[in-house]
N, C-alpha and C positions, 0 to 999 in steps of 0.2 A: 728381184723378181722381174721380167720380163713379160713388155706387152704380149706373147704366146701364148701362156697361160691363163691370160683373160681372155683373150678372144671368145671363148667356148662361152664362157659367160652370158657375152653380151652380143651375141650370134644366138641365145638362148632366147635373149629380152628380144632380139629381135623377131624371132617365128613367132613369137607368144604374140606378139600386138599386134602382128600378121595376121595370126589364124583366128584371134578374136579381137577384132573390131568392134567397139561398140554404139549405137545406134540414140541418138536424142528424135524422138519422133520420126521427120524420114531424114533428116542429117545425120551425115557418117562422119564419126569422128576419126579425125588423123592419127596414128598413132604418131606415139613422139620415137625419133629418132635417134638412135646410140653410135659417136662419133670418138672412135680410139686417140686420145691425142700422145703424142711423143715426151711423155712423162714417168720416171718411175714407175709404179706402185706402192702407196705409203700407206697402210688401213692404221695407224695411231695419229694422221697428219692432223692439224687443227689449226688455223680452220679447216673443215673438213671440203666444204663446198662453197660454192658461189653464185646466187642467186643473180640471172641477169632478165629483165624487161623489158622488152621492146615495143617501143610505143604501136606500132603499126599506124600506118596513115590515116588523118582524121576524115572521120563517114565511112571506113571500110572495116570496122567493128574487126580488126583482125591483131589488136594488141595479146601478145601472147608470154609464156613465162619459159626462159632456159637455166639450163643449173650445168654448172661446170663443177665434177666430181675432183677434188683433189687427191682424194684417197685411193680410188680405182683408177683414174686416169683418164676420164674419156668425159666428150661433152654429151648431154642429153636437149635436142629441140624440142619445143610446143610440150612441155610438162604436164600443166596445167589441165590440159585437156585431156590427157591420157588416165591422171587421178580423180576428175571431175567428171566421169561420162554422162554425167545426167543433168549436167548446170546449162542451159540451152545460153545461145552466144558467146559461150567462153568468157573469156576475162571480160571483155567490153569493148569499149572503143578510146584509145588512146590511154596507154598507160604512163601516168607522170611520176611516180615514184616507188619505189621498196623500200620497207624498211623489217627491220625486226625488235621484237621487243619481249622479250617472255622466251615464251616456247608459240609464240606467234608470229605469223609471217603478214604482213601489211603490205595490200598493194593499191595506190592512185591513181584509179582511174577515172579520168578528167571527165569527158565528154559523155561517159554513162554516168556519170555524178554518183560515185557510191565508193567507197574504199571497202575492197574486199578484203575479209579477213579467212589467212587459211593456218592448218598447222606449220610449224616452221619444219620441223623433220619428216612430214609426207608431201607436204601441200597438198593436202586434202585440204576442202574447204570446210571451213566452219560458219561462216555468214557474211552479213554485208552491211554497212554502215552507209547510211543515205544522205551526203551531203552535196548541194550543190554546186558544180562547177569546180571540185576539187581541186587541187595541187601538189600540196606536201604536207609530209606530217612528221612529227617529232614526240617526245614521248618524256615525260617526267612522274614519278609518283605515283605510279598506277593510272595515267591518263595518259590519253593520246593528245597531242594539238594539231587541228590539219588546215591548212589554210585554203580559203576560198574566193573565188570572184564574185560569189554567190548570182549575181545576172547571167542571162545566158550567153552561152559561145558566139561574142557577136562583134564587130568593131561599132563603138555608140557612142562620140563625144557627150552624151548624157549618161554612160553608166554609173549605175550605182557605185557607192562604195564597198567595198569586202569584207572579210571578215575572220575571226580565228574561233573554229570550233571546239572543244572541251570534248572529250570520249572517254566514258569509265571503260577501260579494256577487258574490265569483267563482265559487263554484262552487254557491254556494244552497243549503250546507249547515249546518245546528245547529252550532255549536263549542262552546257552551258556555248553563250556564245557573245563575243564583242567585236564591235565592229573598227575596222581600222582604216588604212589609206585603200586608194585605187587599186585593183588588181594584184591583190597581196599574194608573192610568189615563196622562195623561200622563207626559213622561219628557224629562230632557236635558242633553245632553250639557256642561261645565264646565270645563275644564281636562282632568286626564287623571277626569273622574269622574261618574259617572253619577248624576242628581238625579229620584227617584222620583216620582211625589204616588198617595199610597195612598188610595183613599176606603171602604173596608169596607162597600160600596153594598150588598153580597147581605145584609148581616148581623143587615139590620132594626131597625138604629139606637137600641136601649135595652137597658139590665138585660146580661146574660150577652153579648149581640150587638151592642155599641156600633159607630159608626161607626170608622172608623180619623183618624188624625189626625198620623200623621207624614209627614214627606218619608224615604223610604229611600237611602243615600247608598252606592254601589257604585264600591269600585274597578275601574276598567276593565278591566285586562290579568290582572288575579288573579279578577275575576267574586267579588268578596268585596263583601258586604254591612258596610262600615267604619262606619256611623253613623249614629242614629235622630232627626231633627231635630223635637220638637215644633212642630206647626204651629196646625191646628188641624181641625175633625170634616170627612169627608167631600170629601176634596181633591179636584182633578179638573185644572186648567189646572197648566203648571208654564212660565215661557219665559225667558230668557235676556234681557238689554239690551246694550247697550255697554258700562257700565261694572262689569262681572263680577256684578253682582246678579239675583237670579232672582225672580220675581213668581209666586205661589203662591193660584191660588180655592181658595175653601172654598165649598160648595153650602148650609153650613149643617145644619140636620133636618126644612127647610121648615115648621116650628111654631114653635116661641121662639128656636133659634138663628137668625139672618141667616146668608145668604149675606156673604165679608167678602174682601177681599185683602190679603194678605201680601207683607212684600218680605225675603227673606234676603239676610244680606250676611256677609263675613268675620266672625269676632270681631274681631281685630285683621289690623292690616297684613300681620304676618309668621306668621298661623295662616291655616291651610289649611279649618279647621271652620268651616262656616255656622251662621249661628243667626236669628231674625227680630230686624229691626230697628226695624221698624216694621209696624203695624197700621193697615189702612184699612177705617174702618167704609163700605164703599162695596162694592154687591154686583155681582158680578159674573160670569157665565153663558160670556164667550168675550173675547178680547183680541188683538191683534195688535200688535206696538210698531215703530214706522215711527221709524227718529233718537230725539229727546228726546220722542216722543208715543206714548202708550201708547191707542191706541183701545179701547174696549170698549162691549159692552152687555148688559143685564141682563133676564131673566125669572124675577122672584122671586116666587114663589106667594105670596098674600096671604090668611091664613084668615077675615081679619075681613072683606074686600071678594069675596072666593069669586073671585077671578080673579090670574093674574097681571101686576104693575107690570112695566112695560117701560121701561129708557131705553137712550140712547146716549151715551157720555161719551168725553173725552179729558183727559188725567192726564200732568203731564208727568212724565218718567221721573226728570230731576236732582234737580227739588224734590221730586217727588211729591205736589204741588199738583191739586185738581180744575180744570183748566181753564173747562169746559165740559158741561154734561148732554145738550150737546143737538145731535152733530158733521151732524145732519141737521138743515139750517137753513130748509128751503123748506115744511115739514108737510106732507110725501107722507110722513113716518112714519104717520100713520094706516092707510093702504095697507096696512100690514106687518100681515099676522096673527100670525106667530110667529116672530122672527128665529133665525137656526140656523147661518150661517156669517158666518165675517167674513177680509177680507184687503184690503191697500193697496198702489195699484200703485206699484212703487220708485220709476219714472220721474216719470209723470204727477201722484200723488197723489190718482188716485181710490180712492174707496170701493166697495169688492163688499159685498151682504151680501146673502144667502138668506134666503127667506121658506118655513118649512116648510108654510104656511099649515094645510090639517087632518091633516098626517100620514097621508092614504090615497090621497093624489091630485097631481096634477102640481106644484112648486111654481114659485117665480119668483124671479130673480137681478137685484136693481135695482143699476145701478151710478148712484153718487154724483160730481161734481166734488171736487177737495179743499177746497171751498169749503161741501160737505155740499147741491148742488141738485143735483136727480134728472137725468139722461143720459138715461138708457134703462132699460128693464126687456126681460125675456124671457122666458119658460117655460123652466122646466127638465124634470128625470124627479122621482118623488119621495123627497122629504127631502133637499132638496139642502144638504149641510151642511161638505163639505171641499173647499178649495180651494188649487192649487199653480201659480206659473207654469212656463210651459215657456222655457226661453233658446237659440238658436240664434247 
């Protein structure tokens, strides 16, 4: 089947959104935009789509949601707002993460301190969960876990400590909440136990306000903070692999520390405590582990050359070997001004990766072969930085 026969389609969606625009008080809302991209058409594909977020810039309340249809072929901008006509502000302001879980679509939005919850196959909303200073969230047993800075959006060599919040997903209420290290970003889920990574970002990283530098370890069903794993300054990624080890960024202090990754593993066979196992002077910005392949790429500020080094690597998980610097193999990495998200399609083995480009304006979503040569690119909204699929 041939992009021709959709056209009529989605030239359809387009007058419709056209001719009826709908109205929040005296704000018009946008409609969302239907963008053909240079793909089959597969309606049994699965995943079927692909949830993409874009932070938009912080104070300008313009974080928005795009979905890349795999089945029909084409991308859709500013979603959210098209299904939502009556939610005034839209998503909020600065969106930090996606996820899904159920037949629910979870989004974190940082700076309006609430994770909205919508359906996963309309995004239509269904409510809003009100926690402070959000970040990320994860999901086990019919609970959500979203981590927090819980003080406000602020730099304060006195902030508070943070914290991991509990959410029954049924009924979208707090159950429960402990408190863990400094500026608790990513988070995840292990057996029965929750794997923090603290980074102490507000704290101003010297003397009295150092970075923070452990992973915070939380029993799940007691919400007890059981044990503080030295890692190292300023954490920020934490992910899971196949075989029970967790992969741990460090940002570094952007001056003499690197940016670096970590890999914790059991002490022994039959302890239950993590500890690092190994250290990779290899820096690292954002990661996705697809099988034995750990993707990532890096934007590490450089003081000597006044810009940041960027690459793209792949690591294999077993050995923990570098495979590769360079998983984009055609040099359309030039193209990239600022990469900002990354994910691997399970099927196919393409490459997604966001390009923030200057953080005040549209950006663009290039997707890669598993072979790392460019498919297609798109417009997104901007800062487009987290990305989930949808499965039908």
């Amino acid at each position: 089947m041939k992009h021709s026969s959709h056209l009529s389609f989605v030239t359809f969606l387009l007058l419709l959104t056209a001719v009826f625009p709908a109205c929040r008080e005296d704000e018009l809302v946008v409609p969302s935009e239907y963008e053909l991209l240079p793909e089959p058409i597969r309606p049994d594909l699965n995943p079927a789509g692909m949830y993409v977020l874009n932070e938009g810039n912080m104070g300008s309340n313009k974080s928005s949601l795009d979905y890349v249809d795999f089945r029909n072929a084409f991308y859709i901008r500013n979603l959210y707002a098209e299904r939502n006509p009556t939610v005034i502000k839209e998503l909020g302001d600065v969106g930090n993460d996606i996820q899904i879980y159920g037949n629910k679509l979870y989004a974190v939005i940082n700076c309006s301190h609430k994770v909205e919850v919508m359906e996963a196959a309309t995004c239509k909303r269904i409510g809003q969960i009100d926690i402070p200073n959000c970040r990320y969230i994860r999901f086990s047993r019919g609970n959500a876990y979203v981590s927090s800075y819980v003080g406000p959006v602020a730099i304060d060599p006195d902030a508070q400590p943070g914290a991991v919040y509990r959410v029954d997903t049924a009924s979208l209420q707090v159950t429960g909440k402990v408190i863990v290290g400094y500026q608790p970003d990513e988070l995840e889920v292990l057996g029965e136990y929750i794997y923090v990574a603290n980074s102490g970002g507000y704290r101003g990283g010297s003397g009295k306000a150092a970075y923070d530098s452990v992973v915070s370890v939380v029993e799940m069903y007691a919400m007890k903070q059981v044990q503080k794993i030295p890692v190292g300054i300023n954490l920020h990624r934490i992910r899971k692999d196949g075989y029970g080890k967790l992969w741990v960024t460090s940002r570094g202090d952007y001056k003499g520390i690197p940016s670096q990754l970590f890999v914790l593993d059991r002490k022994s066979k039959n302890s239950r405590e993590m500890a690092v196992t190994d250290t990779l002077d290899i820096p690292c910005s954002n990661l996705c582990i697809q099988g034995d392949s750990l993707y990532f790429y890096s934007t590490e500020w450089s003081e000597k050359e006044e810009k940041s080094i960027i690459s793209y690597g792949i690591i294999h998980v077993r050995t923990k070997e570098l495979l590769t610097k360079h998983f984009i193999t055609d040099g359309t990495e030039r193209d990239i001004e600022m990469p900002y998200g990354l994910q691997i399609h399970p099927v196919s083995g393409d490459i997604y990766v966001t390009d923030a480009q200057n953080y005040v304006s549209s950006g663009i979503l290039y997707c890669y072969d598993r072979y790392g040569k460019r498919k297609w690119k798109v417009r997104t909204g901007d800062i487009p930085a987290h990305l989930v699929f949808l499965y039908k």
